[in-house]
Each structure stands twice: as C-alpha cells, then as structure tokens.
C-alpha positions in Angstrom: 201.7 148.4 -85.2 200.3 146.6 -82.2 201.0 142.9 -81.6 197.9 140.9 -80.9 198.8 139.7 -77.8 199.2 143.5 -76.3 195.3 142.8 -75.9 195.6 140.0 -73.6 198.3 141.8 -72.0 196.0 144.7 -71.7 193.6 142.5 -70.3 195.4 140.9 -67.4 196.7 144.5 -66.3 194.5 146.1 -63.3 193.6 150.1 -63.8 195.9 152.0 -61.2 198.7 149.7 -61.5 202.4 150.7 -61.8 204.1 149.4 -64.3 207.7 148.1 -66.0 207.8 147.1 -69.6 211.7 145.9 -69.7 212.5 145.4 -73.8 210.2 147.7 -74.3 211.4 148.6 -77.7 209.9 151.5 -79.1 207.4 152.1 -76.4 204.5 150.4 -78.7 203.1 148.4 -75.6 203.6 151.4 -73.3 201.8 153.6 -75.5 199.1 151.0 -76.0 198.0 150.2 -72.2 198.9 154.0 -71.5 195.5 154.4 -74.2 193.1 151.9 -72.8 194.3 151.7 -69.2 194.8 154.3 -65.8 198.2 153.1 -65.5 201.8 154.5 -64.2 204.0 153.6 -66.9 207.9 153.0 -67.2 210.1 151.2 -69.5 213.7 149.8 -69.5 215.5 149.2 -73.2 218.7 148.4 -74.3 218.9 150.9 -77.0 219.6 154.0 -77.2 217.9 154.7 -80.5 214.6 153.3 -78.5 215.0 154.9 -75.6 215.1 158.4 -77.6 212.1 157.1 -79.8 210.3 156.3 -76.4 211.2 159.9 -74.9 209.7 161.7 -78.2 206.6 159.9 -77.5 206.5 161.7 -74.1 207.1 157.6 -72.3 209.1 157.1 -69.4 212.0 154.6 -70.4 215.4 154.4 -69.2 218.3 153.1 -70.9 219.1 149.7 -69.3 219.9 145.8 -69.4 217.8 143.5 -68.0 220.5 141.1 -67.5 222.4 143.8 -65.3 220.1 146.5 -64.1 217.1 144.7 -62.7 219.1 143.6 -59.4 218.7 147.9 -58.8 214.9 148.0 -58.3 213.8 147.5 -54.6 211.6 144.4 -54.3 207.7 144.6 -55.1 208.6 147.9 -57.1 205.5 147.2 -59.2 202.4 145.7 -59.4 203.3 144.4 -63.1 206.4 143.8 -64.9 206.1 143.1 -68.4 208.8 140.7 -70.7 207.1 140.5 -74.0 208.8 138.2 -76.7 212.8 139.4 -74.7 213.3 136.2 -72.7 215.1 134.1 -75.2 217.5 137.6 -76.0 218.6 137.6 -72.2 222.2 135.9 -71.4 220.8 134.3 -68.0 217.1 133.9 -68.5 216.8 132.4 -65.2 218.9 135.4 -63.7 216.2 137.4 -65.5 213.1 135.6 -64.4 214.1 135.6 -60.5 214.0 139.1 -60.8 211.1 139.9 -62.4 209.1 138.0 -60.2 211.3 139.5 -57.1 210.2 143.2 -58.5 206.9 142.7 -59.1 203.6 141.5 -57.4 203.2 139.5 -60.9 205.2 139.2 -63.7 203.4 138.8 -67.7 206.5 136.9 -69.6 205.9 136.1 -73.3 208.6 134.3 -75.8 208.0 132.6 -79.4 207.8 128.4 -78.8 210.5 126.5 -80.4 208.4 123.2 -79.9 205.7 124.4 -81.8 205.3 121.8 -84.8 205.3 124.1 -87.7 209.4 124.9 -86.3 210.0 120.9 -85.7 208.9 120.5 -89.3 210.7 122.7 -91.0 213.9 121.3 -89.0 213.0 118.4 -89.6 212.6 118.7 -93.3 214.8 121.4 -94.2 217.8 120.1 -92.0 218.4 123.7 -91.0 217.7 126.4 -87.9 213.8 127.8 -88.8 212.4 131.0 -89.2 208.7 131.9 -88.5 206.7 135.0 -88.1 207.9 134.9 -84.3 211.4 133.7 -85.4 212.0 135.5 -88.4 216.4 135.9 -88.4 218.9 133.8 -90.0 220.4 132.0 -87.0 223.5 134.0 -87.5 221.8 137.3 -87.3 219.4 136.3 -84.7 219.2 138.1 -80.9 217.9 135.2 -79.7 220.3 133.5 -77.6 218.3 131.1 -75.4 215.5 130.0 -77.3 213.0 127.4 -75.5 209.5 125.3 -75.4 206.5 126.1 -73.4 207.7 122.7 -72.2 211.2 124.1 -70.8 209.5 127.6 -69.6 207.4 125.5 -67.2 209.9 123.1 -66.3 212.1 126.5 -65.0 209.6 128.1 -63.3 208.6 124.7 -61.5 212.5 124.5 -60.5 212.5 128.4 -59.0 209.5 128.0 -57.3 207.3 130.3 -59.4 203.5 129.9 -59.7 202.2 129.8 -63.0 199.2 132.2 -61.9 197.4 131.9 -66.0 198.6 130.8 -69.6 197.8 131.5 -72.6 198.6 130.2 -75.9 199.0 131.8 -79.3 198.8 130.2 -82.9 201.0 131.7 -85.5 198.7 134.5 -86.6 199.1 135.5 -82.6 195.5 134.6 -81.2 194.7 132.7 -78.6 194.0 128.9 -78.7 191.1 128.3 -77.0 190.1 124.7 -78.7 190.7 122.6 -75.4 192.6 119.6 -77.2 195.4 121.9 -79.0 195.4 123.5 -75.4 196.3 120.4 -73.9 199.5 120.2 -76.6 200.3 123.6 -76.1 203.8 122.6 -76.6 203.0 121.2 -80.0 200.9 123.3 -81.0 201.7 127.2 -79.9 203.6 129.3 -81.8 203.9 131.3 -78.3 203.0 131.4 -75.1 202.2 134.5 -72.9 202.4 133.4 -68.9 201.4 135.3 -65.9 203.6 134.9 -62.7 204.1 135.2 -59.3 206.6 134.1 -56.8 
C-alpha cells in the first residue's frame, strides 16, 4: 500500500534521474516511482527478508546499513537519494545525513515529528511515551532510536551547512498542510515533515 507522501516524493523526482532509496523496505516506493517515472532505480535495506521481497519484484536493492555502507558510494553517485520515515532508526543520524547529501545532487529526507501537538498531548496527559499512526510501537519495541522535531531537523541541517532546498508538511492522515498559519507552526502542527536537500 502506498504512503501518501510517495506522491510528493514522486513529484520532486526529475524523469531520467538515478536514484537510491536507502530503507527502502519492501521496494513499495521503488516500485511506485519505477510506475509513474523514467527513472534508474536502486535500493539499500537492512533486511534480508526485504531485500529478497525487493529481488522477486524484479528491484535492484542490495543488502546494506546506512549507518555503515553509505561512506562506499563515490560522491554525487545520484541525482536523488531518498530516506523516507528511516532517520530517527539510524545510530548517527547526522553521520547519515552528511552522506546522503555527499552522494547525491539532492537528498528527499522524511521522519514522523515528535513536536507535533497531538504527541505533546498525549505525553502530556497520559504521562507516558506516545504512539501515533507515524509512531505506532511501544517505546520498548520501537526502531526508532533518535526521534526528533521539525524544529531539531532544521537546527541540524543549519549546523552542517545543508540547504533546506523545499519543505513540506504532513497532518496525521499524511497530506500536505497547505493553510499558511499551521505552516508557519509546522513544528506544532505536523505530524511529519518531508525535506528536500542539498549540500
């Protein structure tokens, strides 16, 4: 099933362009620009199991940890790099950011908001870690080791020197904010935020 923001994703992405989806799962996103764009597209995953799902599909993914493997790609490898909603599972998201942005003429970065209000509410009130639709484990199941704000994600790119190039932000169902106040708090009032960067 196909996330909503794989169409803003699709959007941003140029025909002809080459392309690394790293997290890329089971190849949904892959298999979801490879339908509506002329693209060249490859994927690095963690997983095994994914990476044989990804293969049956007839995708090109590789087994790999963005944490460890992306140092191996030669700089400006591809015109787009894609790290949908796998940020906050990385052990040096900074580490992880510099080289996406190193490998790639622009990178498209995406991650769930944890200073969205519906999660400072439910902290707030319940007195324990939240779950959402973009947040859904039990914070002792959870992959997500680093989580942030929109607010902190800015704040890092700002310290490494990386151009915010566009923004977008997503409300819990996953679509776009366009009212120009809630825009404004993005940090208050995403549920997500999808980025477009370049070093």
């Amino acid at each position: 099933m196909n996330r909503l923001d794989f169409e803003i994703i699709k959007n941003v992405i140029k025909d002809n362009s080459r392309i690394l989806d790293v997290g890329c799962e089971n190849g949904d996103l892959l298999k979801f620009l490879d339908k509506g764009k002329k693209i060249d597209g490859r994927g690095l995953e963690i997983s095994q199991k994914n990476v044989n799902i990804c293969v049956k599909r007839g995708l090109s993914v590789v087994q790999g940890d963005a944490d460890k493997d992306l140092i191996s790609f030669p700089s400006k490898s591809f015109d787009f790099v894609i790290l949908s909603q796998t940020l906050q599972a990385t052990r040096s998201p900074e580490k992880v950011l510099k080289q996406l942005v190193r490998i790639s003429k622009y990178a498209i970065v995406s991650f769930p908001n944890f200073g969205s209000w519906t999660i400072r509410l439910k902290l707030l009130i319940n007195g324990v870690m939240p779950q959402s639709s973009s947040l859904p484990h039990y914070w002792y199941t959870t992959p997500n080791i680093h989580l942030c704000t929109i607010k902190d994600f800015k704040k890092l790119c700002k310290k490494n020197s990386i151009k915010i190039e566009k923004n977008f932000y997503l409300n819990r169902f996953g679509k776009k904010i366009n009212n120009p106040i809630k825009k404004n708090f993005s940090n208050f009032f995403s549920a997500s935020g999808l980025f477009v960067l370049k070093k």
